[in-house]
MIDOSE-1310 file (N, C-alpha, C; in nm, 2 decimals, decimal comma, always signed):
residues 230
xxxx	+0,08/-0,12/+0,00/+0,00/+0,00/+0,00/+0,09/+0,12/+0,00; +0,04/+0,23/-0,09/+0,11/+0,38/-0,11/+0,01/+0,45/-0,11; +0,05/+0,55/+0,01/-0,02/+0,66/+0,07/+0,09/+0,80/+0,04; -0,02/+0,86/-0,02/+0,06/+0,99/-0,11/-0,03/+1,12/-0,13
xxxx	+0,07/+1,21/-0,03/+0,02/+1,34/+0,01/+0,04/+1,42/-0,14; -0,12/+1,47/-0,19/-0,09/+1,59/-0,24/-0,14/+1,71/-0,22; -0,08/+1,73/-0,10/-0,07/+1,82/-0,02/-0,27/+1,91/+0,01; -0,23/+1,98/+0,11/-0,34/+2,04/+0,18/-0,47/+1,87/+0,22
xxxx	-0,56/+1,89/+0,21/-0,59/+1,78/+0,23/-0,66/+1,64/+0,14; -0,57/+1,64/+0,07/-0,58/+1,58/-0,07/-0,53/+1,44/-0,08; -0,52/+1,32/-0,09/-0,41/+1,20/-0,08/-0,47/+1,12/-0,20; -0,39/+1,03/-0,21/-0,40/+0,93/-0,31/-0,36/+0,83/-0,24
xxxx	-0,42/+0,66/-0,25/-0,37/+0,54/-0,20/-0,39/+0,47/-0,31; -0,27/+0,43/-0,28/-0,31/+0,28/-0,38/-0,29/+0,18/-0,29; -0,44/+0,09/-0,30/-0,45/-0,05/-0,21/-0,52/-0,11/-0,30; -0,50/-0,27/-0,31/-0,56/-0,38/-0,31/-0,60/-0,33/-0,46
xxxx	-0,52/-0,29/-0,56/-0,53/-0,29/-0,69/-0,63/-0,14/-0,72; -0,62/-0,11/-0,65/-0,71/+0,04/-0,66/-0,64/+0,16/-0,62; -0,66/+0,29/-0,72/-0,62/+0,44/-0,69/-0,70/+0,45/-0,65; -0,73/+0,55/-0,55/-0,83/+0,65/-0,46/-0,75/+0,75/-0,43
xxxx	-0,84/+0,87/-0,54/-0,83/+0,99/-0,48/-0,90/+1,03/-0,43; -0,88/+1,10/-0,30/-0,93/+1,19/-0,20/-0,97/+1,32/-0,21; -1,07/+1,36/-0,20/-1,03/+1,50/-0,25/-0,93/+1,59/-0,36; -0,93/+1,53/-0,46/-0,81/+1,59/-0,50/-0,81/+1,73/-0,56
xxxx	-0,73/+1,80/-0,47/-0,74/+1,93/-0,54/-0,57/+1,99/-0,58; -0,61/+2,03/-0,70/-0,45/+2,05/-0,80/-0,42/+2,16/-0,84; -0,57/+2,22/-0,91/-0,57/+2,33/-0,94/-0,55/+2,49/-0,83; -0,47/+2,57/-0,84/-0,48/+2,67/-0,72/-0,42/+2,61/-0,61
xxxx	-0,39/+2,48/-0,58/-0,32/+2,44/-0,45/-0,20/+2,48/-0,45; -0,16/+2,57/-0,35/-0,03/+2,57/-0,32/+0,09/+2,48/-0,29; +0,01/+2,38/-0,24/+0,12/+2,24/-0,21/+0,17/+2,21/-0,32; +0,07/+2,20/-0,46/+0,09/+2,12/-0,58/+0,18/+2,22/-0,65
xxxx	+0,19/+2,31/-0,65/+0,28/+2,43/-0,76/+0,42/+2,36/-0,75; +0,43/+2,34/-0,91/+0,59/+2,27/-0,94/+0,60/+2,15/-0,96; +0,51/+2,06/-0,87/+0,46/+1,90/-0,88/+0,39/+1,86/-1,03; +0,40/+1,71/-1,04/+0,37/+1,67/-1,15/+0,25/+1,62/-1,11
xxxx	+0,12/+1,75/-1,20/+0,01/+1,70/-1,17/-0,06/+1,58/-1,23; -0,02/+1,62/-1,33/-0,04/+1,42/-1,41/-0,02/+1,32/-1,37; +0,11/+1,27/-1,28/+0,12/+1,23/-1,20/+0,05/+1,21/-1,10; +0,01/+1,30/-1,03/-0,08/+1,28/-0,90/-0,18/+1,20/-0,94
xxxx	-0,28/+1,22/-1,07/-0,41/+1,17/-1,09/-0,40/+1,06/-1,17; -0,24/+1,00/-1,21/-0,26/+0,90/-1,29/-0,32/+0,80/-1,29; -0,36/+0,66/-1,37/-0,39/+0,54/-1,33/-0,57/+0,55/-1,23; -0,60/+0,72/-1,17/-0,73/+0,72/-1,07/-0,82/+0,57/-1,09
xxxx	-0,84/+0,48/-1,03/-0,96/+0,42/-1,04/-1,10/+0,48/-1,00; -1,10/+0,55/-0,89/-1,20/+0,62/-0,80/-1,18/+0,74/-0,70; -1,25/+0,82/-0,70/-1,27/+0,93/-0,67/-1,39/+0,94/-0,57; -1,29/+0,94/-0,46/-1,38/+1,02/-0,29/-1,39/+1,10/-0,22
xxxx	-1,54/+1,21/-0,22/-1,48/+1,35/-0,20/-1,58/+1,28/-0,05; -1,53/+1,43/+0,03/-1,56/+1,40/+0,14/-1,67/+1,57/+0,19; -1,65/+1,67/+0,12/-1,76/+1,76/+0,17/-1,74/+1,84/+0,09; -1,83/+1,98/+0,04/-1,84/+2,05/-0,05/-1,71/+2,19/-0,08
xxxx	-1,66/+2,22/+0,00/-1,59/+2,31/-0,01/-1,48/+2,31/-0,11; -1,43/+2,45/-0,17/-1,39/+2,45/-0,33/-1,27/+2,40/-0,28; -1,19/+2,36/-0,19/-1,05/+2,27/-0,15/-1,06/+2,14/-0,14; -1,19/+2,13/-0,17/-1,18/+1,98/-0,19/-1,26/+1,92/-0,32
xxxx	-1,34/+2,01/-0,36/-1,41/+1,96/-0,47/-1,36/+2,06/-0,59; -1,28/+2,15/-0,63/-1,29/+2,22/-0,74/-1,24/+2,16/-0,82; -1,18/+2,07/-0,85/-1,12/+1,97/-0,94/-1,19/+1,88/-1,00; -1,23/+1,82/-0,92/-1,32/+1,70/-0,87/-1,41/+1,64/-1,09
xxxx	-1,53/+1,73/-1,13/-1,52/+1,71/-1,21/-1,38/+1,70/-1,35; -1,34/+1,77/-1,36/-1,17/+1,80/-1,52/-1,15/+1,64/-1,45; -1,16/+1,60/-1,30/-1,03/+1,51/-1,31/-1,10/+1,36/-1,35; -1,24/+1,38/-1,32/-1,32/+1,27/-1,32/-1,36/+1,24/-1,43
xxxx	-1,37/+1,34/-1,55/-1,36/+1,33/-1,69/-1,25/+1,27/-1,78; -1,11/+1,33/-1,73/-0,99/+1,34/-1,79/-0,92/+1,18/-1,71; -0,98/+1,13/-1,62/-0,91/+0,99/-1,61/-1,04/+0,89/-1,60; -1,16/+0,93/-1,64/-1,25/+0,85/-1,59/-1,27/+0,74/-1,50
xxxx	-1,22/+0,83/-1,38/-1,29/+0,74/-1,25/-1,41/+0,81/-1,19; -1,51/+0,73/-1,17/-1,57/+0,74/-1,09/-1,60/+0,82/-0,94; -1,70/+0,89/-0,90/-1,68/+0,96/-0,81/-1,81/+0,93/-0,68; -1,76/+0,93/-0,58/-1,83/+0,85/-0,47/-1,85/+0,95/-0,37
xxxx	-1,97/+0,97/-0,28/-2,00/+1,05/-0,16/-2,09/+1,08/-0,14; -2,12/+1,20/-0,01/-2,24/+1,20/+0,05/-2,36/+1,24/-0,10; -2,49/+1,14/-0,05/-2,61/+1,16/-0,18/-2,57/+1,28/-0,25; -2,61/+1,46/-0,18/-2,65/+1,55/-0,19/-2,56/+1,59/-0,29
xxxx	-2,41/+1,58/-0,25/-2,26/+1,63/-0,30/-2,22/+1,53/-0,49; -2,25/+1,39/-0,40/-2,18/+1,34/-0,55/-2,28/+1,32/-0,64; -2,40/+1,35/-0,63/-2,51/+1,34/-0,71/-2,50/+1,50/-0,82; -2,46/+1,60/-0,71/-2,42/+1,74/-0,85/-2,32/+1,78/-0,86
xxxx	-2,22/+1,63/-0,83/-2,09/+1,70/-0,92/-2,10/+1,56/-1,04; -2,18/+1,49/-1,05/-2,23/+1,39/-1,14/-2,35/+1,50/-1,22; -2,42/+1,57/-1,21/-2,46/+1,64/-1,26/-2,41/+1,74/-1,37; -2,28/+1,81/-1,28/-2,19/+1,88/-1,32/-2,09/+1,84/-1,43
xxxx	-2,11/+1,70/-1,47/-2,01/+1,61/-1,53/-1,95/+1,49/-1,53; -1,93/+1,50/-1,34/-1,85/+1,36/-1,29/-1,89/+1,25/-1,32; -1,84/+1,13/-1,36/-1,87/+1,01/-1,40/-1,95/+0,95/-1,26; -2,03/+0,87/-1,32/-2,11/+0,83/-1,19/-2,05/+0,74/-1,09
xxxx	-2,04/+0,74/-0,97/-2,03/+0,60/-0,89/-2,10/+0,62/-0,80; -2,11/+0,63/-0,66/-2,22/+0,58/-0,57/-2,22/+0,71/-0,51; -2,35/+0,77/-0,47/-2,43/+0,87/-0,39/-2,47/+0,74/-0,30; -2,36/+0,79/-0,20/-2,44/+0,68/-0,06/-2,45/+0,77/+0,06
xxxx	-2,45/+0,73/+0,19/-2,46/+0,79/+0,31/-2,42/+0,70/+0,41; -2,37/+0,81/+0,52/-2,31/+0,75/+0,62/-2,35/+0,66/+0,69; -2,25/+0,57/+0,79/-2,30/+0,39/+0,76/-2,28/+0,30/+0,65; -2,29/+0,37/+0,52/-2,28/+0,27/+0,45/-2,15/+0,25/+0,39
xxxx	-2,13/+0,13/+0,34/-2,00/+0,08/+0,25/-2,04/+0,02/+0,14; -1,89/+0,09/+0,05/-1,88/+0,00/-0,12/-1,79/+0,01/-0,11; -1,78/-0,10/-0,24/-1,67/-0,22/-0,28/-1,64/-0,18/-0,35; -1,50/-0,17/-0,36/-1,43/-0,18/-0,50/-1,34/-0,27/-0,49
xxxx	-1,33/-0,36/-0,61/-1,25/-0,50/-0,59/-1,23/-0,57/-0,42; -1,15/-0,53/-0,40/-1,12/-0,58/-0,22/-1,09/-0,48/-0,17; -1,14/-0,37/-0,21/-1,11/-0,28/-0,10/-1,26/-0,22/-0,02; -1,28/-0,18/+0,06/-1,44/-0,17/+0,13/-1,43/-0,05/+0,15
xxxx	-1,46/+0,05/+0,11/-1,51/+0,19/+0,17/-1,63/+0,22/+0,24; -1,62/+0,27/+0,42/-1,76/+0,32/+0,45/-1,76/+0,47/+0,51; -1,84/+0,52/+0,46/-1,91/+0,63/+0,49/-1,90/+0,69/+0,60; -1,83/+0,77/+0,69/-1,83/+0,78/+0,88/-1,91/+0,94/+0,89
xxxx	-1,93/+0,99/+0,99/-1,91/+1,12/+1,05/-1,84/+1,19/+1,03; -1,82/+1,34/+1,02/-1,77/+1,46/+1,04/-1,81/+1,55/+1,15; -1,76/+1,64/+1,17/-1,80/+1,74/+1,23/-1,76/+1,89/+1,16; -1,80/+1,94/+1,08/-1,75/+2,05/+0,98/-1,89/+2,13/+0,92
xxxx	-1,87/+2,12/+0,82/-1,98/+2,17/+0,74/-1,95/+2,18/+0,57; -2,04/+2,16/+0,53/-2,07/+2,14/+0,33/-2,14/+2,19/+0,25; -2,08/+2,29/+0,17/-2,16/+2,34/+0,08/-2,07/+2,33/-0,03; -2,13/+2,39/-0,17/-2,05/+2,43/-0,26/-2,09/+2,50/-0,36
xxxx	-2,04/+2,64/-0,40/-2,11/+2,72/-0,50/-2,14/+2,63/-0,61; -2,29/+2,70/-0,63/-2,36/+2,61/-0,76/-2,44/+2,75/-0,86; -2,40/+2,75/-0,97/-2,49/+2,88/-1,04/-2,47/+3,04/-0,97; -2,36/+3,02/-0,90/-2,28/+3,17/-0,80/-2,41/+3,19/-0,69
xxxx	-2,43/+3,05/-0,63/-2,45/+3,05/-0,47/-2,44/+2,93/-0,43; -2,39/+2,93/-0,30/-2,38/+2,82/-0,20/-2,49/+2,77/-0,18; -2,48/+2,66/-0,22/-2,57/+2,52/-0,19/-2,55/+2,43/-0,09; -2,63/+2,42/-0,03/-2,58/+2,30/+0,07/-2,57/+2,17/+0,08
xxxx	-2,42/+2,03/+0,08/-2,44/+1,97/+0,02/-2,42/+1,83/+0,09; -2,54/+1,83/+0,18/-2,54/+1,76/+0,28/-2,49/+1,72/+0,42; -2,44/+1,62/+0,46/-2,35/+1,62/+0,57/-2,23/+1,61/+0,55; -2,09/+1,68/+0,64/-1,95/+1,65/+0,59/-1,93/+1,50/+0,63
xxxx	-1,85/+1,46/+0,59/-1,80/+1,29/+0,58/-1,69/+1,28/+0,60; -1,62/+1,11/+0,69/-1,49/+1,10/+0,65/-1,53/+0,94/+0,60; -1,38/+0,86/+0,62/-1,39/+0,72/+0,55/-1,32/+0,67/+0,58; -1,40/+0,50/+0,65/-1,34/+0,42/+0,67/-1,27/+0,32/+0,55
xxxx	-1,16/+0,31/+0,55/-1,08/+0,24/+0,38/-1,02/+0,11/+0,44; -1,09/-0,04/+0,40/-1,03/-0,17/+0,47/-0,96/-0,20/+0,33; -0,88/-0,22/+0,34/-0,80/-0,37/+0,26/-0,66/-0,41/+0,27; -0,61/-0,48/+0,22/-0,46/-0,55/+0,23/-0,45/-0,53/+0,40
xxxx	-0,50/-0,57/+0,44/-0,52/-0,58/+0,62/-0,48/-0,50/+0,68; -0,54/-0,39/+0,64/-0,53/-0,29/+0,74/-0,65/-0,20/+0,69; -0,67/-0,10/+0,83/-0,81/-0,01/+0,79/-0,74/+0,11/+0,82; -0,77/+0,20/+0,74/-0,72/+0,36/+0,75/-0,82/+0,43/+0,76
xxxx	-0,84/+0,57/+0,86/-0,94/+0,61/+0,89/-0,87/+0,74/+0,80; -0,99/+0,80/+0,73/-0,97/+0,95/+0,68/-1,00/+1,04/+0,74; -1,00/+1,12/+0,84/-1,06/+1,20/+0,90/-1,16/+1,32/+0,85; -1,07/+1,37/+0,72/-1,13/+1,50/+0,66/-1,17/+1,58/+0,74
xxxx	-1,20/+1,66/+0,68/-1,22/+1,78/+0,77/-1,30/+1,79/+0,94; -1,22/+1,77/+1,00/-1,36/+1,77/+1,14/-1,29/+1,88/+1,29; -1,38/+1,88/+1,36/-1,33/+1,88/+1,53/-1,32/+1,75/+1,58; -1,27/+1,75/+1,69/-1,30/+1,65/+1,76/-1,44/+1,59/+1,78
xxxx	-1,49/+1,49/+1,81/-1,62/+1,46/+1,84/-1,65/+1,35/+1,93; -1,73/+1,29/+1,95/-1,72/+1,20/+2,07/-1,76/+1,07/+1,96; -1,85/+1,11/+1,82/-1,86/+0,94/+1,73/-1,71/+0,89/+1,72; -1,61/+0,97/+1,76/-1,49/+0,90/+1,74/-1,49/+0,76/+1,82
xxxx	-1,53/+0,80/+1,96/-1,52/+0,66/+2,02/-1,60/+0,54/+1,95; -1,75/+0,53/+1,89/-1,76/+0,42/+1,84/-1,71/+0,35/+1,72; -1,64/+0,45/+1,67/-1,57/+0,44/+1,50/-1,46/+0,38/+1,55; -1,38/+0,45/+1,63/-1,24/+0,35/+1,69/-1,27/+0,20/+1,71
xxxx	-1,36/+0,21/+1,80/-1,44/+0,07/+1,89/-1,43/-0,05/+1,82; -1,55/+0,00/+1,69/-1,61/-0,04/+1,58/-1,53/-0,09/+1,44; -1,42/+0,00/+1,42/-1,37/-0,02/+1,31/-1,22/-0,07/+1,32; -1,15/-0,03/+1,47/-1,00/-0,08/+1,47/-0,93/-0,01/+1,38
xxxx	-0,94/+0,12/+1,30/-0,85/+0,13/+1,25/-0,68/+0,11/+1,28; -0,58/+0,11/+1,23/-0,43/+0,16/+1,25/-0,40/+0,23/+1,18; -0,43/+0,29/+1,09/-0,34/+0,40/+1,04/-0,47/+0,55/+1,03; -0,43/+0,63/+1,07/-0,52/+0,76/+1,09/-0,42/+0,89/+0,98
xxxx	-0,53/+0,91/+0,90/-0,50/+1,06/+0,79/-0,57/+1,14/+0,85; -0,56/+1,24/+0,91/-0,55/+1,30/+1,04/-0,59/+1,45/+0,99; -0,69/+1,54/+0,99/-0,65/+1,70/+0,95/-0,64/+1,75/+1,07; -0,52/+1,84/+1,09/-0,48/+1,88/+1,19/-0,43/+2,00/+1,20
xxxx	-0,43/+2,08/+1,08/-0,39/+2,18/+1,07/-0,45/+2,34/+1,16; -0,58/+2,31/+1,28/-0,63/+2,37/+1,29/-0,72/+2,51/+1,21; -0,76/+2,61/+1,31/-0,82/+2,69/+1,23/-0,96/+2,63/+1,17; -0,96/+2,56/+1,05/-1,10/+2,49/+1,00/-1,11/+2,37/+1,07
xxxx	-1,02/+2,28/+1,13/-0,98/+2,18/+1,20/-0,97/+2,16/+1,32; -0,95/+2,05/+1,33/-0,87/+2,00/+1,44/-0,72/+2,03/+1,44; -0,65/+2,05/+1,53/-0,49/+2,13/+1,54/-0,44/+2,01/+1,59; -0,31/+2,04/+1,60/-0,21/+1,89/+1,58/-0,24/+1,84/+1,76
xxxx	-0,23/+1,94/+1,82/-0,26/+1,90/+2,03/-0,39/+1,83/+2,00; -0,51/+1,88/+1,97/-0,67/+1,78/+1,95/-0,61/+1,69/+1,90; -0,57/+1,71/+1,78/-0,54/+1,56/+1,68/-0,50/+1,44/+1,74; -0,41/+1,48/+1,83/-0,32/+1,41/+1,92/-0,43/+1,34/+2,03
xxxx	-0,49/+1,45/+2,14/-0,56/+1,40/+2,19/-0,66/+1,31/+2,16; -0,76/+1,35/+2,03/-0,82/+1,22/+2,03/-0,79/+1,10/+1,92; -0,66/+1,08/+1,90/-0,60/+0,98/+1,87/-0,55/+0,86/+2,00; -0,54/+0,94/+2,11/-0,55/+0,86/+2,22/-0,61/+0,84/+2,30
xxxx	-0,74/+0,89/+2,26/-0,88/+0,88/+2,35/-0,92/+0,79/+2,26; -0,95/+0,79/+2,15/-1,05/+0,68/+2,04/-1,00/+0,59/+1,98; -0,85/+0,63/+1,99/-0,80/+0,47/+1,86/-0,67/+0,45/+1,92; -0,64/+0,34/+1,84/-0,50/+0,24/+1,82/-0,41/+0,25/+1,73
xxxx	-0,41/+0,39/+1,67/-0,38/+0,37/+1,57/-0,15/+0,32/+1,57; -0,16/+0,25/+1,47/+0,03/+0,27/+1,44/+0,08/+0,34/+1,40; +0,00/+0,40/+1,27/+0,08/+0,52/+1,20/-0,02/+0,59/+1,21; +0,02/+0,76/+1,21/-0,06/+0,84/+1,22/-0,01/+0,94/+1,09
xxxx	-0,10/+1,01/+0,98/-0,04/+1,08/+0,87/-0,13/+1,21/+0,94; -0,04/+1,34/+0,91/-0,17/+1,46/+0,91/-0,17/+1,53/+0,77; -0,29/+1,59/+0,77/-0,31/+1,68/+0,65/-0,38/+1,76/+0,69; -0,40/+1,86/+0,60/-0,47/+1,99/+0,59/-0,42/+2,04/+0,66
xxxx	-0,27/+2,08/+0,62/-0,19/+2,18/+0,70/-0,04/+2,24/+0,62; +0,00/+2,34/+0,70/+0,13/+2,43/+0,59/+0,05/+2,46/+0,47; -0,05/+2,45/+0,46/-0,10/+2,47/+0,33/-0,14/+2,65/+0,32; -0,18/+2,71/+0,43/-0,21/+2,88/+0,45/-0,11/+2,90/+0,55
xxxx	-0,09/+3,04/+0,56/-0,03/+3,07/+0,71/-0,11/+3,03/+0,82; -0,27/+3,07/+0,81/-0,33/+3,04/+0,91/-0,33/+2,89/+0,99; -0,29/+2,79/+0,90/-0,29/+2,69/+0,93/-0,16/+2,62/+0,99; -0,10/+2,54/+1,08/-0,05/+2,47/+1,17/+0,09/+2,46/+1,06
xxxx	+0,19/+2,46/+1,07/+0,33/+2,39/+1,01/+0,43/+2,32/+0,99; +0,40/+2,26/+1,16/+0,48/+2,15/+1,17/+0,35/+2,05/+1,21; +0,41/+1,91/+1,22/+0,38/+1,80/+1,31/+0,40/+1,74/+1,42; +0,50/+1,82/+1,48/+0,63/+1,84/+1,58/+0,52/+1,84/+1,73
xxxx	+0,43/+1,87/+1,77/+0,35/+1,88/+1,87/+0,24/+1,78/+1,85; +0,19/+1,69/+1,72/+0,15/+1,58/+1,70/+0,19/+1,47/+1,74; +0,34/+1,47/+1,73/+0,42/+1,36/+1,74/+0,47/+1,31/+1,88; +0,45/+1,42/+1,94/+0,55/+1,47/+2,09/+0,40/+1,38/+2,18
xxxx	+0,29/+1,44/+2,12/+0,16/+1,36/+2,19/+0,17/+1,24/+2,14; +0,18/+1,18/+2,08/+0,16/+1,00/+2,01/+0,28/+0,95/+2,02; +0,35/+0,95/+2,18/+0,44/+0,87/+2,18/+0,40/+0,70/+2,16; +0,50/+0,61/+2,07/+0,50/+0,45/+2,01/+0,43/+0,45/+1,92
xxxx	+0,32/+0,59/+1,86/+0,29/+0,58/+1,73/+0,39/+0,63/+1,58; +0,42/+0,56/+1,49/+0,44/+0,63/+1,40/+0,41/+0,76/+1,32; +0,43/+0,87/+1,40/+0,39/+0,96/+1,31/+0,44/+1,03/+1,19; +0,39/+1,04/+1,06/+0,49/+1,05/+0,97/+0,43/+1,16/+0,91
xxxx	+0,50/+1,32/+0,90/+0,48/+1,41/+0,83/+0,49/+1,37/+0,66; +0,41/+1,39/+0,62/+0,42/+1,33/+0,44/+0,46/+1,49/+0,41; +0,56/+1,45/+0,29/+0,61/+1,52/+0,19/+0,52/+1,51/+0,07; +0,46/+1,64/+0,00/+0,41/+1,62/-0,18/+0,47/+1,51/-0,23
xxxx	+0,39/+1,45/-0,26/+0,43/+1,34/-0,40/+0,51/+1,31/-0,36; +0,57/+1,22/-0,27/+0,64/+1,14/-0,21/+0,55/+1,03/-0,11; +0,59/+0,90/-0,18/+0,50/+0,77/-0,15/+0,54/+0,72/+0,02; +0,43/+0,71/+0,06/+0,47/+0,65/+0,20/+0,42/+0,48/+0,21
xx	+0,47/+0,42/+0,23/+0,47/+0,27/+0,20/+0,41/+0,23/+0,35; +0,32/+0,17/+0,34/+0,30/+0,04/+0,45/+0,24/-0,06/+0,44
C-alpha cells in the first residue's frame, strides 16, 4: 500500500489494486505548484470526495472526466458533481459501505460543514464525511475535515483502524494538540499521517507537537508526492 500526500488535504492510495483519490485538489493548491500533476491523478480508479468546499471539490469534475474514475460521496454532493459532469459512482450515506474489488469503503461522520457554490450561490451539500478504507489488512481512517467529536469513540471501537489521515492543521480543523488527543482517547492507531496543514499561514506547520503527543505511534509528516509505503 502507497499513501501519497498531495498536499493540503488531498491523498492518493493505492491498495488492493485500486487508486483512490481523495479529495483531489491541484488546481490553485499551493502544495501542488511545481509537482507533476499528471502524475498525482494517474492510473485514478475512484474518486472520494468528502464535503463541498472549493479545497476539496474544485477539481473534482476535469479530473473525473480526464481519467474516468468514478466519483463517490455523500447523496446531496456526488449526485451534483455527477450532474456537473462527474462520472457516476455511488451517492451513498453514512453507515454505508462499497466495494471496489477488495477494498471496502464506508461512509463515517464529520464534524465541519458542506456546501458548494452552484450557479454563484452556496448550496448546501449535505452532511461532511470522513472514510473508513479496509484492505490488504489494514483499515485507514480519513478523517477529513472535522473537530473533535465523541462518534470517534464508536468508529475507533467499531472499526479498529491503525493507520489515521488526520487534519490537523487547525483553524477549519482540528490542530495537531486535539489531533493528538483524540488519537489517544478513540483509537489504536500505528501510523498516524496529518493533512490539511502548511498549506495557509493560518494553518499549523509542523507535526512536531502531534508527534510529541503520540508517543509509540508512528507519526509521519508526508512530503508532496512522495510515496509512503505500508
Amino acid at each position: 500500500m502507497q499513501i501519497i500526500w498531495l498536499g493540503h488535504g488531498s491523498f492518493r492510495i493505492e491498495i488492493g489494486g485500486e487508486v483512490l483519490l481523495i479529495d483531489p485538489w491541484i488546481n490553485g493548491n499551493p502544495m501542488m505548484e511545481g509537482q507533476d500533476a499528471e502524475a498525482a491523478i494517474a492510473g485514478a480508479t475512484q474518486i472520494l470526495v468528502t464535503h463541498g468546499h472549493f479545497d476539496h471539490t474544485n477539481d473534482i469534475v476535469e479530473i473525473s472526466q480526464k481519467t474516468g474514475a468514478p466519483v463517490s460521496g455523500m447523496y446531496e454532493l456526488a449526485s451534483t458533481l455527477v450532474g456537473m459532469g462527474a462520472v457516476e459512482g455511488n451517492a451513498f450515506n453514512t453507515g454505508g459501505t462499497v466495494r471496489f474489488g477488495a477494498v471496502a469503503v464506508t461512509m463515517v461522520p464529520a464534524s465541519h460543514s458542506s456546501s458548494m457554490a452552484v450557479d454563484g450561490a452556496a448550496r448546501y451539500m449535505g452532511s461532511e464525511t470522513g472514510f473508513m478504507i479496509a484492505g490488504e489488512g489494514h483499515t485507514i481512517y480519513h478523517s477529513s475535515d472535522t473537530a473533535i467529536m465523541a462518534d470517534m469513540g464508536w468508529m475507533g471501537a467499531y472499526f479498529k483502524p491503525d493507520i489515521g489521515i488526520l487534519s490537523a492543521g487547525g483553524y477549519y480543523t482540528m490542530d495537531m494538540q486535539q489531533a493528538a488527543w483524540a488519537a489517544r482517547e478513540y483509537f489504536d492507531f500505528k501510523t498516524v499521517i496529518p493533512g490539511h496543514y502548511r498549506t495557509f499561514p493560518a494553518l499549523e506547520q509542523s507535526a512536531e507537537v502531534l508527534a510529541k503527543g503520540l508517543p509509540g505511534v508512528d507519526v509521519i509528516e508526508p512530503q508532496v508526492m512522495q510515496p509512503i509505503t505500508v
